[in-house]
C-alpha positions in Angstrom: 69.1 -83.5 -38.9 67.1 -80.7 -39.7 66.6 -79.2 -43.7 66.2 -75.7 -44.8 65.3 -74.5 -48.5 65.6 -70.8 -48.8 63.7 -69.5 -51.8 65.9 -66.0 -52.1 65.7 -63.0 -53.6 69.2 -62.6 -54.6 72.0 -65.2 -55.8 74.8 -66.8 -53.6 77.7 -64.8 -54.9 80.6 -62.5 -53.5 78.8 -59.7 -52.6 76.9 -61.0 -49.4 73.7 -59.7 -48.3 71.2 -60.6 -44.8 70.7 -63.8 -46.2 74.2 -65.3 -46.4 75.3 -63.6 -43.2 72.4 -65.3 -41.6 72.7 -68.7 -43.6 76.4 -69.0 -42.9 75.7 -68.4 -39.8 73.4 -70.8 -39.0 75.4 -73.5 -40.5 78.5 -72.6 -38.5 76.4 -72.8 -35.3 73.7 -75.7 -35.7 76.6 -78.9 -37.6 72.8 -80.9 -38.2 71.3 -78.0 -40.5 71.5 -79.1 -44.4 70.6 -76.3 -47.0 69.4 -75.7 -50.4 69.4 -72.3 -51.3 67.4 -71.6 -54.6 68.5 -68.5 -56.3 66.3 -66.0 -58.7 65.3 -68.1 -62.0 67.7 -67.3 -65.1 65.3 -66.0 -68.1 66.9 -66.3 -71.0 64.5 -64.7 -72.8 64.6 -61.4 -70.9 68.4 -61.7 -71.2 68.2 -61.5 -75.0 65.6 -59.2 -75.4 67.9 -56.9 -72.8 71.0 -57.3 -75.2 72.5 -59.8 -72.3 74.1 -63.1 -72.7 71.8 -65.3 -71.5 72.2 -68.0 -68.5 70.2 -71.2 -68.2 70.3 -72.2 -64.4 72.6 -74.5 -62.7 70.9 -78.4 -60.8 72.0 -78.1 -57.2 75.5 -77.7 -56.4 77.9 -78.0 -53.7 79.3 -75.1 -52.4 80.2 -75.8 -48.6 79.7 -78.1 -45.9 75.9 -78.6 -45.7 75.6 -76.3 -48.4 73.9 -76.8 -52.1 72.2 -73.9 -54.0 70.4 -74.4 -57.3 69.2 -72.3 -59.6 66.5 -72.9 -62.2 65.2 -71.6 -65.4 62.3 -69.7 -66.3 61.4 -70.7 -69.6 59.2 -68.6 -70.8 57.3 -65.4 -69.7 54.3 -65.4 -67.7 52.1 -63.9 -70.1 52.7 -66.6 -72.2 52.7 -69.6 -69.8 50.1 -69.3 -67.1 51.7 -72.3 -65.3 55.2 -70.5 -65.5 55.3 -70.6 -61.3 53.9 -73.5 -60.8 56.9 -75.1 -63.4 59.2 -73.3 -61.2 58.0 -74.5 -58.2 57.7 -78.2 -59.0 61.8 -77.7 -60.2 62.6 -76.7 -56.7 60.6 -80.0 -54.9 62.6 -82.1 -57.7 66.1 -80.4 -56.5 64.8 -81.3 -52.7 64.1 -85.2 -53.7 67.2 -85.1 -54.9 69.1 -84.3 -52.3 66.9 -86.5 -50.2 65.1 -83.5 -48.2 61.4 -85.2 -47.8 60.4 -82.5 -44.7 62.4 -79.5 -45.3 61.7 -76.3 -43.6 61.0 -73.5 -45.9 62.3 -70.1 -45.4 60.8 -67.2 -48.7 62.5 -64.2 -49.0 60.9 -63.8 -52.2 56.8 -63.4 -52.4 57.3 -64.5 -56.0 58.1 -68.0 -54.9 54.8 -68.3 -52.7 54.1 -71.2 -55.7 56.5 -73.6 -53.5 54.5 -73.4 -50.4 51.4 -73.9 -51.9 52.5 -77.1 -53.5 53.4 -78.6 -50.0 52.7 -78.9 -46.7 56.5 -77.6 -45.9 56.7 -75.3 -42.3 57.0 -71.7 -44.0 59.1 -68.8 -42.5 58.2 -65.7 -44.3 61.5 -63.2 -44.0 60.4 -59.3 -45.5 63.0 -57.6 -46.3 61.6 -55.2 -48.2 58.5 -54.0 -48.9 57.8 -54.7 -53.1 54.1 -53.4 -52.9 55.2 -50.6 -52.4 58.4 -50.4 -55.1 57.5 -49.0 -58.8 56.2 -52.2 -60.7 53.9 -52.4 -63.2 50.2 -53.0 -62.1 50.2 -57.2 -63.2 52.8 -57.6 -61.3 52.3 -55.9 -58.4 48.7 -57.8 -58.3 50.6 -60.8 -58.4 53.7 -59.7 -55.5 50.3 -58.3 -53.2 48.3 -61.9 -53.8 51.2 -63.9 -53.0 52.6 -61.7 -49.9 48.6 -62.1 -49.2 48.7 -66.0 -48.9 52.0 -65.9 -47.0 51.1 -63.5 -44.3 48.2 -65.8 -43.2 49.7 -69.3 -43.9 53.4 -68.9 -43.0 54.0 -70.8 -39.6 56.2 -68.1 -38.7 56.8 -64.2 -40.1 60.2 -62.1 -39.5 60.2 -58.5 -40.8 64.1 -56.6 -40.9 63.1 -53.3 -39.9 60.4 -51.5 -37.4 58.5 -49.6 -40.0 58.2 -53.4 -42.1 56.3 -54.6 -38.5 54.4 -51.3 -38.7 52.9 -52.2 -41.8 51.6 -56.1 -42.1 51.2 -55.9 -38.3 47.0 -55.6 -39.2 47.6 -59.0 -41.5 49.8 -60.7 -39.0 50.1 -59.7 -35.6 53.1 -61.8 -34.7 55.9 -60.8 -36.7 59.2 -61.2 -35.3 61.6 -58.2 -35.4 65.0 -59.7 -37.1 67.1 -56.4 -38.3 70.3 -56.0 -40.5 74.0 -56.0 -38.6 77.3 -55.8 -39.8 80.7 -58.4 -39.6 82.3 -56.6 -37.3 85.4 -58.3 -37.0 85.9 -57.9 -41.0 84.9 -54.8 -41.0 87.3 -53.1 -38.3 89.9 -55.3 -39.1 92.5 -52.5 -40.8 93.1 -53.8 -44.4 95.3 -52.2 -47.8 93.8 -49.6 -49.4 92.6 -51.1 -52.4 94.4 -50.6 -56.2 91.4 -49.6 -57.9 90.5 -47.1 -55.5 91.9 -43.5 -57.3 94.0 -41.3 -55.7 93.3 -38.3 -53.5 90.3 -37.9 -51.7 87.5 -40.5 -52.0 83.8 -39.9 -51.5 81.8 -43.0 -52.0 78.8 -45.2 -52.2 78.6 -48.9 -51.3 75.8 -51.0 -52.5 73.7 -52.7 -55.6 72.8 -49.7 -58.1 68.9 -49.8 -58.9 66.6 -47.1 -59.4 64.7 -48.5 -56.8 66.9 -46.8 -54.1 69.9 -45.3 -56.2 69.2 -41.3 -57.0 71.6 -41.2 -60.2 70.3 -37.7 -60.7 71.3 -36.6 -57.5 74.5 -38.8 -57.8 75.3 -36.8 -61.3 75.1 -33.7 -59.4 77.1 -34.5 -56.5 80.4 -35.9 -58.8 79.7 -33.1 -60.9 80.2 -30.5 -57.6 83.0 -33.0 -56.2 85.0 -32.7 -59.4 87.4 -30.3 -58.3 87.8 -31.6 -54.5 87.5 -35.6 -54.7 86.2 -38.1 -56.7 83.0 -39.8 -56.7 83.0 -43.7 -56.2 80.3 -46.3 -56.7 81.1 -50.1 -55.7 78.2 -52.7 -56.3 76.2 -54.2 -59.0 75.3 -52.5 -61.7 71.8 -52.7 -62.1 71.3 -49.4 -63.9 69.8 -48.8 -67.7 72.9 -47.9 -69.3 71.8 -44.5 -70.3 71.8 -43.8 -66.2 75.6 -45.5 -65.9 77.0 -43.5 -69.1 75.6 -39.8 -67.3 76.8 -40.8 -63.9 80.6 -41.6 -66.2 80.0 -38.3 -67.3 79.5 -36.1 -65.0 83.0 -38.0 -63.2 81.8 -40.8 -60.8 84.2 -43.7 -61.3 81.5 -46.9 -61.7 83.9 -50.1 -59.8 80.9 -52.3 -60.1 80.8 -55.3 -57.7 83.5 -56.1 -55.1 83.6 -59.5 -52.9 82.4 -59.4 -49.5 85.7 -59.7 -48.0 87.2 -56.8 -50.0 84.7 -54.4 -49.2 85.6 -53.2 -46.3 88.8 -51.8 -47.2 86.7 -49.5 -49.7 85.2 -48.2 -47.2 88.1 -47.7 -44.4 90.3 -45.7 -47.2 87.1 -43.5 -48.5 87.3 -40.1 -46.5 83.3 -39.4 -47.0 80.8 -42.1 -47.2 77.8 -40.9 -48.6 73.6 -42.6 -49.1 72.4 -40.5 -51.9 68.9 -42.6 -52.2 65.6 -41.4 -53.3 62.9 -41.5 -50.1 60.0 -43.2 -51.3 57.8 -45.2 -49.5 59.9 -48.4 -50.9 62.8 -47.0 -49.2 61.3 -46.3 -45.7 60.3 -49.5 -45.1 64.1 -50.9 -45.0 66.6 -51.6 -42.8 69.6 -50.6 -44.8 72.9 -53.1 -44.4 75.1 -50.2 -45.4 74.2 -48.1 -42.1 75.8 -50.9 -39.9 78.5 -51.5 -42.3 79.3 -47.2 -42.6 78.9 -47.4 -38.9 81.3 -50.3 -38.2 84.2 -48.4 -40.5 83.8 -45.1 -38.4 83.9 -42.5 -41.6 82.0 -39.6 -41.8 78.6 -39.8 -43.6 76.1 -37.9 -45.5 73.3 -39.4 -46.5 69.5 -38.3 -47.5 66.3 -38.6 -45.2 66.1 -42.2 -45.7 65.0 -44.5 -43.1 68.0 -45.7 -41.0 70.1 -43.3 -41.0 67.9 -40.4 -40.4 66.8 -42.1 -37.0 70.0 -43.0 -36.3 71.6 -41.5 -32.7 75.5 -40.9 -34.5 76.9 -37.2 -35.1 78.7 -38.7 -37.5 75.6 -38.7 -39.4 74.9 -35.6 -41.6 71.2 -35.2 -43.3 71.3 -32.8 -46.8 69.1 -33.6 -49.7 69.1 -31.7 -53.1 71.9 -28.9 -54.0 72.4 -29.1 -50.1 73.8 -32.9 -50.3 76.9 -32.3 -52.4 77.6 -29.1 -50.1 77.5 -31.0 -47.0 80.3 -33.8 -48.3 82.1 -30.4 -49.1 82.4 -29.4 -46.1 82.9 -32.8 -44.5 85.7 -32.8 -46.6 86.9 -29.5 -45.6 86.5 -30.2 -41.8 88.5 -33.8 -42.2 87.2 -35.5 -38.7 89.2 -38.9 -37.5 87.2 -41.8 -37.6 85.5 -42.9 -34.8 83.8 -46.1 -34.8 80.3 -46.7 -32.6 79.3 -49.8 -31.4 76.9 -51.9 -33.8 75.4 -55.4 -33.8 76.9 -57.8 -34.6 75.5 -60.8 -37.4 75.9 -63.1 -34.4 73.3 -61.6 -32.5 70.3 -61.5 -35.4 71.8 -65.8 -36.6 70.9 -66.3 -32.2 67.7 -64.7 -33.4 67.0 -66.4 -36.5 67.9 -70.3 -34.6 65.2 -69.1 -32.5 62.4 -69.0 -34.7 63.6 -71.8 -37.1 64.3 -74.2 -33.4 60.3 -73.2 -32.6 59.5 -74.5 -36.0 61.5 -77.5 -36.2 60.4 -78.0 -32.2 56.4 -78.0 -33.6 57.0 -80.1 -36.6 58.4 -83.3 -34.5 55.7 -82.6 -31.9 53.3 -82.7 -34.3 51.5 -79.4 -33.7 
């Protein structure tokens, strides 16, 4: 029997992401893997001072076979308690002794939870999936995010980076980082499904994926519905993560806002959209990922039109159509205009990167019982 806590950037909810492709995964393949997988702290406090409801956590809870996540609460801000991390962390070992994990392995996805491996001697996998140095955050804590990926690039037994350009650049801080990109479900995903209720009619352009000024472009965005209004309509599904001056101009300007959709719906949003579009900013945040949308637009077999972001303007697929500014809404004109069949290319599959992913955790759990 082998234990895994997975300190992650993002909650265990509908809309799945790399880490519960490659968590299910796992768990499907090895039957003596047990995990915990600790979501982002709630913060009340932030909650209310953002005009949100707040949320207080959850102790660790069943959700599958082998399966418990837990979430805990941060209580109050850091700039009021030093120790705020270190509270955090110590909730986490307390979840673990709980569910009797004495020698678990511990995979961070999120730098901020660096706290957790400092307080034990727990085998640490280090899994970038982004790079946050280089995302717009304010100076404190992007000290704190560059200390923390700091510590875990030289103390982490093992390293995996998801795209090329993330290898490029810790390479000079840690030689030995394992290449572990995105994929795609492709059964679900070519799997023909109903065309959803919610989707309008008429023709469909339209975005999948969490929106965050991070990657999201809502000027460009307002611009593009604004130029589609009399030839299709403009259609965002994922999270809104948006200041709600930014999703009340992209409602104005005509983009229908669906918000999230569970995993297993979305891929009939994207088989009935006639263009599927990336309208992200290129930043140096952005170049260092390895989108999950490419695979999943690629899977589906629609036409696309995206901006010079990493992934898809590398990407070998004719399908593929680069435009940025006043040229990007133009371009999904004319993709309209030419309506091409789909044609699907062949992508990787989650199967292949989970192989990947029991490979380094098996040399981990291999060196712990050896005693190395």
């Amino acid at each position: 029997m082998a234990d895994l806590i997975v300190m992650s950037l993002e909650r265990w909810d509908d809309v799945w992401r790399r880490n519960q492709y490659l968590i299910s995964g796992l768990l499907e393949a090895d039957s003596w893997l047990h995990v915990l997988f600790v979501e982002p702290p709630d913060d009340p406090l932030h909650a209310l001072r953002s005009g949100n409801l707040p949320e207080f956590g959850h102790p660790p809870r069943w959700e599958s076979e082998r399966l418990w996540t837990y979430a805990p609460v941060k209580a109050l801000p850091r700039r009021v308690d030093r120790r705020a991390d270190e509270r955090l962390a110590h909730s986490v070992l307390r979840a673990a002794r709980g569910l009797a994990m004495q020698d678990p392995i511990l995979w961070i996805n999120d730098p901020g939870a660096v706290a957790v491996a400092r307080l034990t001697d727990w085998p640490a996998l280090y899994d970038i999936t982004d790079d946050w140095l280089a995302a717009d955050r304010p100076v404190a804590e992007r000290a704190r995010l560059a200390s923390a990926e700091e510590w875990l690039l030289r103390n982490a037994r093992a390293v995996v980076a998801c795209s090329p350009e993330l290898v490029r650049r810790k390479k000079e801080q840690r030689p030995d980082i394992t290449l572990v990109p995105n994929a795609v479900d492709v059964d679900r995903y070519t799997t023909p499904l109903s065309r959803p209720v919610d989707l309008p009619d008429g023709p469909v352009v339209l975005y999948l994926g969490t929106l965050h000024r991070d990657r999201l472009d809502v000027d460009l965005c307002a611009r593009t519905a604004q130029t589609l209004s009399s030839r299709a309509r403009l259609v965002l599904v994922g999270p809104d993560r948006l200041a709600e001056q930014d999703s009340d101009a992209l409602r104005a300007a005509g983009a229908l806002l669906l918000g999230g959709r569970p995993h297993d719906a979305v891929p009939a949003y994207l088989q009935h959209a006639d263009v599927l579009m990336v309208p992200h900013v290129v930043s140096a945040f952005t170049d260092s990922l390895d989108p999950l949308k490419l695979y999943e637009y690629q899977a589906v077999g629609k036409p696309v039109v995206s901006t010079a972001v990493a992934g898809f303007r590398d990407a070998a697929d004719s399908r593929i159509r680069i435009a940025d500014g006043d040229a990007f809404g133009a371009a999904i004109l004319e993709v309209l205009r030419a309506a091409p069949a789909d044609r699907r290319t062949d992508v990787p599959d989650w199967r292949m990167r989970v192989d990947q992913m029991r490979g380094v955790l098996h040399a981990l759990i291999t060196a712990e019982d050896s005693g190395s």
